[in-house]
Each structure stands twice: as structure tokens, then as C-alpha cells.
C-alpha positions in Angstrom: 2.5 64.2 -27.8 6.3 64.8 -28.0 6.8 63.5 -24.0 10.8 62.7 -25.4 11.4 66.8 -26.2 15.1 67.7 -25.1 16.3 70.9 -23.8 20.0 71.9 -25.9 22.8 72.0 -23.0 23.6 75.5 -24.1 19.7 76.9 -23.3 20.4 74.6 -19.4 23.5 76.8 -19.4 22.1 79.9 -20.1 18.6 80.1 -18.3 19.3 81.1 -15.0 21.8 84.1 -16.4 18.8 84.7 -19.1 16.1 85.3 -16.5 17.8 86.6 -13.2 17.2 83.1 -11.3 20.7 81.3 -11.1 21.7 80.2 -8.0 24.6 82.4 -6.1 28.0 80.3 -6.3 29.4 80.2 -2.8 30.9 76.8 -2.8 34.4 75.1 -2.7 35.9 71.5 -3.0 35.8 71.5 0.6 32.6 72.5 1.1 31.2 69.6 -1.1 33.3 67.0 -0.1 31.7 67.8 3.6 28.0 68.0 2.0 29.4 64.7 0.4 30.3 63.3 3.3 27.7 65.0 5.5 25.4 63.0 3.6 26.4 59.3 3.0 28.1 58.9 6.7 24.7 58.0 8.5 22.4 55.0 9.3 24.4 53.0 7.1 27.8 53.1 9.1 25.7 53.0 12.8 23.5 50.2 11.8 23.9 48.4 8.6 27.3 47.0 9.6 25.8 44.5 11.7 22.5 43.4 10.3 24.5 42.2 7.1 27.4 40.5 9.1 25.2 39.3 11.2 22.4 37.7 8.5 24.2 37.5 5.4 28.3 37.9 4.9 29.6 37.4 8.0 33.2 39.1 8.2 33.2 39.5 4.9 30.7 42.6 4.8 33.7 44.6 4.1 34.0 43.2 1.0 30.3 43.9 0.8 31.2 47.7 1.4 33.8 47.5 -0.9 31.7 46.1 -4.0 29.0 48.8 -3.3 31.6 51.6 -3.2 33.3 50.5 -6.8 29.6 50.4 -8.2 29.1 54.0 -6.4 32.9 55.1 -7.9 31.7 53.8 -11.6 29.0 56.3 -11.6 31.0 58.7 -9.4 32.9 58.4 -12.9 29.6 59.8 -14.8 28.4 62.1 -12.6 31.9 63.9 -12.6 31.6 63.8 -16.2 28.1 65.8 -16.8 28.5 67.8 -13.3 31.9 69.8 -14.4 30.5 70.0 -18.0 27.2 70.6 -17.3 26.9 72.7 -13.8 23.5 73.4 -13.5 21.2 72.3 -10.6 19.1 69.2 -11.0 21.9 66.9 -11.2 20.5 63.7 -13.0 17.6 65.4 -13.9 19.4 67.8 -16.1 21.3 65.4 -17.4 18.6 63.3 -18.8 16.4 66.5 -20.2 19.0 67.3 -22.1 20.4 63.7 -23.7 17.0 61.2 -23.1 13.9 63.5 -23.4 11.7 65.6 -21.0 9.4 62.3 -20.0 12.5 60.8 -18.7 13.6 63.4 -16.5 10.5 63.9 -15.1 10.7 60.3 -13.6 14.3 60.8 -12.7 13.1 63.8 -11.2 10.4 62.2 -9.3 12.6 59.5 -8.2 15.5 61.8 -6.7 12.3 63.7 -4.7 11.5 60.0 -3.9 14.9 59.0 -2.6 15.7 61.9 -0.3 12.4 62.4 1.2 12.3 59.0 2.6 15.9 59.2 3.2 15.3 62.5 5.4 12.2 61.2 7.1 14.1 57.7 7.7 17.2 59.2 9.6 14.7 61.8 11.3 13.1 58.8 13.0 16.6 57.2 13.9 18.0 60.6 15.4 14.9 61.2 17.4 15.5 57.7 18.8 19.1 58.7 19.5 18.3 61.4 21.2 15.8 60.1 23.4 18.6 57.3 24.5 21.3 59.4 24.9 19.3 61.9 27.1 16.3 59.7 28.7 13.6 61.7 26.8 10.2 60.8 27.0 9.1 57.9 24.7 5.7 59.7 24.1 7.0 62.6 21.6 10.9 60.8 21.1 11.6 57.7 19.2 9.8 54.8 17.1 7.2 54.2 19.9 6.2 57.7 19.9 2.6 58.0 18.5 3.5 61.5 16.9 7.6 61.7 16.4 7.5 65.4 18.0 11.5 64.8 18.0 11.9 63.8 14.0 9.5 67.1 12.9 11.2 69.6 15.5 14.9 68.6 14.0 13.4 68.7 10.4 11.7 72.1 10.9 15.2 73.6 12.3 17.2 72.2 9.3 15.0 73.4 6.9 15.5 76.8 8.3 19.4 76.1 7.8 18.9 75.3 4.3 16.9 78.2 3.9 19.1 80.8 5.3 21.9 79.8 2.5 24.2 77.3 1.1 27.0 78.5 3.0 25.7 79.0 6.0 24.3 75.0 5.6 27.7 74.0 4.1 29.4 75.5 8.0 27.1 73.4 9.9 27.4 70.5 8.1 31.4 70.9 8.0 30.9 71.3 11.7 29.4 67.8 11.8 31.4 66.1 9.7 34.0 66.7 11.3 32.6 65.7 14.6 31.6 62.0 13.1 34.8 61.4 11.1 36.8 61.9 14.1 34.5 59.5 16.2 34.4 56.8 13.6 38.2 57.2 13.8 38.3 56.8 17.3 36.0 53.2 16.8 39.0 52.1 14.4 41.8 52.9 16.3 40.5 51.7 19.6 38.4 48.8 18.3 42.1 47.6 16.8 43.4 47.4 20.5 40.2 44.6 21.2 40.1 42.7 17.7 41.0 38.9 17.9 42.1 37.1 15.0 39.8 34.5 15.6 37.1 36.6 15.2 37.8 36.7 11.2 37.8 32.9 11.0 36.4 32.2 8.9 36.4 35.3 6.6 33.8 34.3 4.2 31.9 31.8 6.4 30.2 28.2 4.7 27.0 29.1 2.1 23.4 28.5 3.9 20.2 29.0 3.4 18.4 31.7 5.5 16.7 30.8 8.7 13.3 31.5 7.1 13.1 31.5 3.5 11.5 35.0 1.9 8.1 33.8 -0.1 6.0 35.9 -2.7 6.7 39.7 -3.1 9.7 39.6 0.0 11.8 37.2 -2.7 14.0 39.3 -4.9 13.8 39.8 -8.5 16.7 37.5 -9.3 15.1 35.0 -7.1 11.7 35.3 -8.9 13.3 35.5 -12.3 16.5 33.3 -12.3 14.8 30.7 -10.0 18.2 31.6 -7.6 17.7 29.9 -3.9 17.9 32.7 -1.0 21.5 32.5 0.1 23.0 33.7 3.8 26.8 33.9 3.8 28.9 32.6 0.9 29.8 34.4 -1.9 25.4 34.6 -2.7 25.9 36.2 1.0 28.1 39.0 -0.1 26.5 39.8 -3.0 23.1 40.1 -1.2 24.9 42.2 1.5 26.2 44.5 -0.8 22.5 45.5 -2.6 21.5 46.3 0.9 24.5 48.3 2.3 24.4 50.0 -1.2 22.1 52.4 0.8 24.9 53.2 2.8 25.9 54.9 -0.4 23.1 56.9 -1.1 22.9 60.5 -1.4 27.1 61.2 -3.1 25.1 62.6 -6.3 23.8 65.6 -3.4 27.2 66.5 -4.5 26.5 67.4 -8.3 23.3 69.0 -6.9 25.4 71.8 -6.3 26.9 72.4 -9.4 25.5 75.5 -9.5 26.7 76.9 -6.4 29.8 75.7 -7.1 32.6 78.0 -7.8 34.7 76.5 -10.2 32.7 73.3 -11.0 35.2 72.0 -13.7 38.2 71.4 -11.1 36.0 71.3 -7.3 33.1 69.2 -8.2 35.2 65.9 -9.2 37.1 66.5 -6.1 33.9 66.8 -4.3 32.6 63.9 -5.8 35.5 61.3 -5.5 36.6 63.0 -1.7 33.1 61.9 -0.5 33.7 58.1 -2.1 37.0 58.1 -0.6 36.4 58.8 3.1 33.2 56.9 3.0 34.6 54.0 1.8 37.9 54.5 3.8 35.8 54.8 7.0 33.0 51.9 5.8 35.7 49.1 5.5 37.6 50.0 8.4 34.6 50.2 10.9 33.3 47.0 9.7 36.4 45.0 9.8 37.0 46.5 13.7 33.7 45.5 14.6 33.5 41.9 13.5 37.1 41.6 14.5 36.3 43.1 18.3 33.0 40.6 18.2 32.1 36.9 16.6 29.6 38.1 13.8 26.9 36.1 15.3 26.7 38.0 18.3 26.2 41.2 17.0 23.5 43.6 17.9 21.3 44.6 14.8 19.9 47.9 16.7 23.3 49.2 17.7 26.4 46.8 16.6 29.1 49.5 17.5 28.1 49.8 20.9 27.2 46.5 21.7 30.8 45.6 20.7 32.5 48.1 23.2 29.7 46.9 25.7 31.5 43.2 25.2 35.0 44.1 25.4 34.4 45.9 28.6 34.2 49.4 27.2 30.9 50.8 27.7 32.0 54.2 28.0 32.5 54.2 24.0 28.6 54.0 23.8 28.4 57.5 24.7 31.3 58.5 22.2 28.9 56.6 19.5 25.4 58.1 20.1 26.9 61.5 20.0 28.6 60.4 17.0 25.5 59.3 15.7 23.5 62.4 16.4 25.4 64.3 14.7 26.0 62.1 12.0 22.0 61.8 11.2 21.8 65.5 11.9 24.0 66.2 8.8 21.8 63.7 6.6 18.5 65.0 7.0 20.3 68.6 5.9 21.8 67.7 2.7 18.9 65.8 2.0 16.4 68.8 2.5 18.6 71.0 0.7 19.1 68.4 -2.5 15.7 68.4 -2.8 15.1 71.5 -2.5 17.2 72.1 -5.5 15.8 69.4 -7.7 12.3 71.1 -7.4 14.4 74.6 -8.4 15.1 73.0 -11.2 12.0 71.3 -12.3 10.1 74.5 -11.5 12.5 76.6 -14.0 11.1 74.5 -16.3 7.7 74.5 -15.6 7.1 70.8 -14.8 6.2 72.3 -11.2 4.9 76.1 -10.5 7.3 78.2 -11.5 6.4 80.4 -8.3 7.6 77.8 -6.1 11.2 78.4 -7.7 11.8 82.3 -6.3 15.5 83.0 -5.4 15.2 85.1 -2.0 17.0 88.7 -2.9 18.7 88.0 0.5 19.7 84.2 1.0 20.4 83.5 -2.4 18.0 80.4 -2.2 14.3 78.5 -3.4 13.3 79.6 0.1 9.4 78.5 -1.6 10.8 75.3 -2.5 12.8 74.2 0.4 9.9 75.0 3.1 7.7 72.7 0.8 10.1 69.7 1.1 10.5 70.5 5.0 7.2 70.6 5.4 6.8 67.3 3.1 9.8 65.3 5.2 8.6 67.2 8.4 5.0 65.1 8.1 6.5 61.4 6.8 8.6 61.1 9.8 6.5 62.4 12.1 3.5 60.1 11.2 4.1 57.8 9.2 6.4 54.4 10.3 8.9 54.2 7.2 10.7 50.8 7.8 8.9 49.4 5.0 10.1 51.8 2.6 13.9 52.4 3.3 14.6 49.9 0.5 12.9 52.5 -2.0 15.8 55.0 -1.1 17.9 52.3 -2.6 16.3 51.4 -5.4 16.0 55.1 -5.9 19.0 55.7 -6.6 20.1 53.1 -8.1 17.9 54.2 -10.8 19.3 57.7 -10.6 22.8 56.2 -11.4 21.6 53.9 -13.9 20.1 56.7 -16.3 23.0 59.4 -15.7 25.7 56.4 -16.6 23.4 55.3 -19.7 23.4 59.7 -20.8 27.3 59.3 -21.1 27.6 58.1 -24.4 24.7 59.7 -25.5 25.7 62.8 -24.8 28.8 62.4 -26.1 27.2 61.6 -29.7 24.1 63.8 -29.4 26.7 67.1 -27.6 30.1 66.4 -28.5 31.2 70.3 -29.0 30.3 71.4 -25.6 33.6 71.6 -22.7 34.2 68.2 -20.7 36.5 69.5 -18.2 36.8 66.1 -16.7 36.0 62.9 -19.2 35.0 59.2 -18.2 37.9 57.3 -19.2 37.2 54.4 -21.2 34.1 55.2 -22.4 31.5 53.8 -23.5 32.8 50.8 -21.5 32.6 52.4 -18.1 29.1 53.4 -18.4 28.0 50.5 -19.8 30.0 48.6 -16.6 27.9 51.1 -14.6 24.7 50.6 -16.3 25.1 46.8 -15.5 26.2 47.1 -11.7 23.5 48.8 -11.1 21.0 46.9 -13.0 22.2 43.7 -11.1 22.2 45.6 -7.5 18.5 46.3 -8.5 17.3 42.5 -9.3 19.1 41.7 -6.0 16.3 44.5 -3.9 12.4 42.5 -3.3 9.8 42.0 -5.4 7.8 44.4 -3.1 10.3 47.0 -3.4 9.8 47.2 -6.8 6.2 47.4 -6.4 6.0 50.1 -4.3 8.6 51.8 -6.7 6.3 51.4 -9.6 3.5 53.0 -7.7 5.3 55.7 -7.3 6.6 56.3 -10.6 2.8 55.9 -12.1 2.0 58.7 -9.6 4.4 60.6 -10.7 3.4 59.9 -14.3 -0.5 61.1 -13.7 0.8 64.5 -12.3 3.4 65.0 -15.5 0.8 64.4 -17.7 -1.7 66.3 -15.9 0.3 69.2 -15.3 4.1 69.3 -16.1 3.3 68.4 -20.2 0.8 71.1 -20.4 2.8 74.2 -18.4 6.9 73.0 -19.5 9.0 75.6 -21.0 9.2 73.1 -24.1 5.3 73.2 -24.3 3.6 74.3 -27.0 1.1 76.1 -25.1 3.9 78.1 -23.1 5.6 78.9 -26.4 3.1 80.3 -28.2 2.4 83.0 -25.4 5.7 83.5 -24.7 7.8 84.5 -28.4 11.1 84.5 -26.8 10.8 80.9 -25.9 8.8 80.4 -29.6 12.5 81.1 -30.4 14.3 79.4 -28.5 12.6 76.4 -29.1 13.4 76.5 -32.8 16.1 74.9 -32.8 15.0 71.6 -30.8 11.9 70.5 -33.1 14.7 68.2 -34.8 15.5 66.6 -31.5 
């Protein structure tokens, strides 16, 4: 079995102009630095700023931010790299058919579908419980303590008719949103600055300790486990810890390559997409964070809702209603880009028939995988209203960590294995960078549980039984579906080397 078979970038390049099943390109820089930003400003910015200054770094979770964004900029770097040179949909999964083998990007495949599902269904969950504070709704169909999360599937279902109606309808509404949430997190900077107290910030990077309960068996991290490292609560063990957690605040950028595709002139937009989204996320991360512990002692913080909790101790209440909106449409955006990067990664792994090729139609009137996105709607629509995720959240991280780690490691590959094909932008520093990249990551991913990474495995084995049970037999680069089909006998020709 030849599970490490590589497709040649120029066939990737070619095969939706070949068969009539390219995506329509309707995108501009603007447009994906909004998707970009649609998707990464969500829980992250709402809730993780005050679980990890509360339980682990203190005021020093901006620096927490602030090592997770230079990790996310390092493969920013990469993706930038194989995105403008390669713009095709799929995003890492592409990259790795065509530099590590098809086995390979199956699992990265499988882990992207991994990552945005429970992203989606995660935030689904949070904006149903949003919603049902912000307007009184009953607790029965809205929120966590709803037996059936009515609220999480109805906002699901309507987004995944978004996504299906088109790209640029999606990329309006999401614009719409962003811009709503950028200028509210603005708002908690510039008026949180009139409340914060120096004192607050003293000290920065409070005293080493060890956690109030120590984690045991599966709930330690790898590093713990491996390294025989004691679990550490502030310090600079605090901030490090931090920093694998808000990493998820991170997640979802790469939606940005996703679109490569769609994209209009992907050699000059899609860097800009890719570094605008790091930018403002990052800009707006730090500067929330450090407003917050500054307006509040970090000990006092609320874990459930640290932004309004802090206006609720200076005296301004009134901002709470500012934040929930904020955060409505903040979550709304998420669960979009997240239903509509999946539905491109199954496009993509359906062209190639690891998945039913049926399943990757282009409507004649959208322009989109209408087949493919209603599956993942229907998928993401189920997990968050059943199914309590809170467990799982770490998986999204892990996820893409993952993600990041192989598209960095393809750099220099590709360089070696494809080094006549047009890099409109280039890694600088290369193979340094990647390699930097390859190892932030790597570390980010000892630092998640031991749990997490079972559950991750699981996943991946899954995913393993269905490649080899389906996806080996029926992939464009199978023997089988060669020898009935001569044009891609021919095609494939030139890969039995690889």
C-alpha cells in the first residue's frame, strides 16, 4: 500500500479548471482579514482573559497573549508562504498531499474537521447562553442547562444557510460583525483605561505556586508526565501554562488560507489577510487583558464573565450590556467561518475522492459545496445541541496546533521536493523559521493534558479506520480509480517516482 502517494502542485492547480468544479473567486484582503478576524475574536477574548489571570499568570496573561500570538505569527509566516503559492482550498490539507503524502493529509484533514466542529458547537453553546442572559429566555431550550440547546441548533441552522448562499454574501455578514465587536472591545480599552489603578499591576508577574489542587493521572500535562515538571500557578511556569491555553484564543486564522480559492488575487490579498487577522487580534488581546486586570486585582476576577464583572466593580454596570451584545455578535461570526472552513476542507477532500465525490457539487447558482456545508451544519447543528462539550474544547487546541505543526514542517520540503513553482511571498529565513515553528508548537502541545491527548488519538484512529476503509480505495491517486478512469491513468504517471 502506497498510503504516502503525493499529488504534483501543478495537478492541485489545475483540477478544479480541468473538471468545471473550482470555486468562484469573489474575495478581497478585506474580506479575509474580516473572516480572519470574524473568527479568532470570540470565547477567547470574553472568557479566557480571566480564567488564566485569575489561575495561572496573574497580570502577566498579556504576555501570555503575546507568546501565543508570535507562535500563531511563525506559522502565519508558513501558511502565507503555501496559501499565495499554492491557492487552492483545503489549506493545510493541500499542503501536505502534495509535500508529505496522501495518509498524512487525510489526518490533517480529519483534524481541521476535528478543530472547527467542536469549535462551532463550543461557541454555539456559549452564544445561546448569551442570548438567553441578555434577553431573559427560557433556560429550558437556551443556555448550558437546557436539556436540548434549541438556541445553539437554531443559530447553527441559520448560518449554515449563510454559508450556503455564497462567500460573499457570508463575507458581508461577517464584516458586519466584525465590525460591531472591534468597536466594542475598543470601547472596553478606552473606558477600562479611565478605571485602571496602578496597583492593580503589582505585582506584574506575581510569586511561583503551586496550584490549589494538584492535577493527578490523565489531567497532568505531557511535560508534567514526561519531564517529571511540578504543576506551576503564576511565575514564569504560570505564563507559559497560560499561554498553551489562551493559544485557543488563536484558533481558527488558517480559515484564512481556506479561501485561497476564492480569493482574487491570492499572491498579494491572502498574506494581508493572514497577518491583518494576527494583527488586530493580538492588538485587541493585549490591550483588553491588560485593562481588565488593571480595572480589577486578578484574584477577584469572574471566570464566567471577567469583562463585565470588572465594569460591575468600578461602578459601571451599564458596560455589561455593551459586552453581551458584543459578545453575541462576536460568537455569531465564529460559528460562520467555522461552518464555512469546513465546508471547504470536505470540498477538497471530496475532489479527491477520500470522501464521495457527490458531496463536493458547486451549486450553478451560489457558487458553493451547498452538499458539503449542510452536512457540517447538520454535524455542528447536533454536537451543540446534545452533547455538553466542555471536556473537549482543549481538542480545538491541540487541533490546530497540529495543523500548524505539519504546514510549518511542509516548508522546507516543499521548497526541495517543488522549488520551480511561483512563491509570491517567501518565509524569510528559512528553514530556521519553520523549524522555530515546528518547535513552538510542539512545546505548546506537551504543555495541553494527558487526556487531551487521548481523546485526540481516538480521534485520529477513527479517522484512520474510515481512510483505510474508504478514502485509500476511492482516491483520485488510487489504483482502482485510475485504471477506470485513463485520463487520470495519465495523469498519475508522473507521480509513481514520488
Amino acid at each position: 500500500m502506497d498510503l504516502l502517494r503525493k499529488k504534483r502542485v501543478e495537478d492541485l492547480l489545475s483540477q478544479g479548471a480541468d473538471e468545471g468544479t473550482g470555486l468562484r473567486k469573489r474575495l478581497g484582503a478585506v474580506d479575509l482579514t474580516g473572516l480572519g478576524v470574524g473568527v479568532v475574536i470570540g470565547t477567547g477574548i470574553f472568557t479566557l482573559t480571566g480564567v488564566e489571570a485569575k489561575n495561572h499568570a496573574g497580570p502577566a496573561v498579556v504576555i501570555s497573549f503575546l507568546i501565543a500570538g508570535v507562535v500563531s505569527l511563525l506559522a502565519a509566516l508558513c501558511y502565507a508562504e503555501l496559501a499565495s503559492g499554492v491557492p487552492t482550498a483545503g489549506s493545510a490539507y493541500s499542503y501536505a498531499y502534495v509535500s508529505i503524502g496522501e495518509l498524512v493529509a487525510w489526518i490533517i484533514g480529519w483534524d481541521i474537521v476535528l478543530e472547527f466542529a467542536l469549535g462551532a458547537a463550543v461557541v454555539a453553546r456559549g452564544w445561546s447562553g448569551y442570548l438567553q442572559n441578555l434577553f431573559s429566555l427560557p433556560t429550558s431550550i437556551f443556555g448550558e442547562d437546557a436539556t436540548v440547546n434549541v438556541g445553539a441548533m437554531a443559530i447553527t441552522v441559520v448560518l449554515g444557510v449563510i454559508a450556503a448562499l455564497g462567500i460573499r454574501e457570508s463575507a458581508r455578514v461577517t464584516n458586519a460583525l466584525v465590525v460591531v465587536k472591534v468597536a466594542v472591545c475598543l470601547f472596553i480599552i478606552v473606558a477600562g483605561a479611565f478605571f485602571v489603578k496602578l496597583s492593580n499591576w503589582s505585582p506584574f508577574v506575581p510569586g511561583s505556586a503551586g496550584p490549589a489542587t494538584s492535577p493527578k493521572g490523565a489531567e497532568r500535562t505531557v511535560a508534567q508526565a514526561v519531564f517529571g515538571l511540578p504543576p506551576e500557578a503564576f511565575g514564569i511556569g504560570g505564563i507559559l501554562t497560560a499561554a498553551a491555553v489562551v493559544f485557543f484564543a488563536y484558533s481558527g486564522f488558517e480559515a484564512v488560507a481556506n479561501m485561497s480559492e476564492e480569493t482574487r488575487k491570492p499572491s498579494r490579498d491572502l498574506p494581508l489577510g493572514l497577518f491583518g487577522t494576527l494583527a488586530i487580534a493580538t492588538a485587541l488581546y493585549i490591550g483588553v487583558s491588560a485593562v481588565v486586570t488593571g480595572m480589577v486585582s486578578y484574584g477577584e476576577l469572574s471566570e464566567g464573565s471577567p469583562l463585565a464583572s470588572a465594569f460591575d466593580a468600578v461602578g459601571a454596570s451599564w458596560a455589561g450590556t455593551l459586552i453581551s451584545i458584543a459578545a453575541v455578535c462576536g460568537l455569531t461570526s465564529v460559528i460562520l467561518v467555522c461552518i464555512i472552513t469546513m465546508g471547504r476542507i470536505g470540498f477538497a477532500m471530496a475532489r479527491d475522492g477520500l470522501l464521495p465525490k457527490s458531496v463536493a457539487a458547486i451549486h450553478p447558482r451560489f457558487g458553493t459545496p451547498v452538499r458539503i456545508t449542510a452536512v457540517v451544519t447538520v454535524l455542528v447543528a447536533a454536537l451543540s445541541g446534545f452533547v455538553p462539550l466542555e471536556a473537549l474544547a482543549n481538542l480545538v487546541s491541540i487541533g490546530t496546533l497540529f495543523a500548524f505543526l505539519i504546514v510549518s514542517a511542509a516548508i522546507p520540503i516543499l521548497r526541495r521536493s517543488e522549488a520551480g513553482i511561483n512563491r509570491p511571498f517567501r518565509v524569510p529565513w528559512s528553514p530556521f523559521i519553520p523549524i522555530l515553528s515546528v518547535l513552538a508548537c510542539l512545546y505548546l502541545m506537551l504543555n495541553l493534558t494527558i487526556a487531551t491527548w487521548l481523546r485526540f488519538a481516538v480521534w485520529l484512529a477513527l479517522g484512520l479506520v474510515i481512510y483505510l476503509g474508504y478514502g485509500y480505495r476511492h482516491a483520485r491517486l488510487s489504483p482502482n480509480t485510475r485504471s477506470a478512469d485513463p485520463e487520470q491513468a495519465g495523469l498519475a504517471a508522473g507521480r509513481t517516482h514520488e
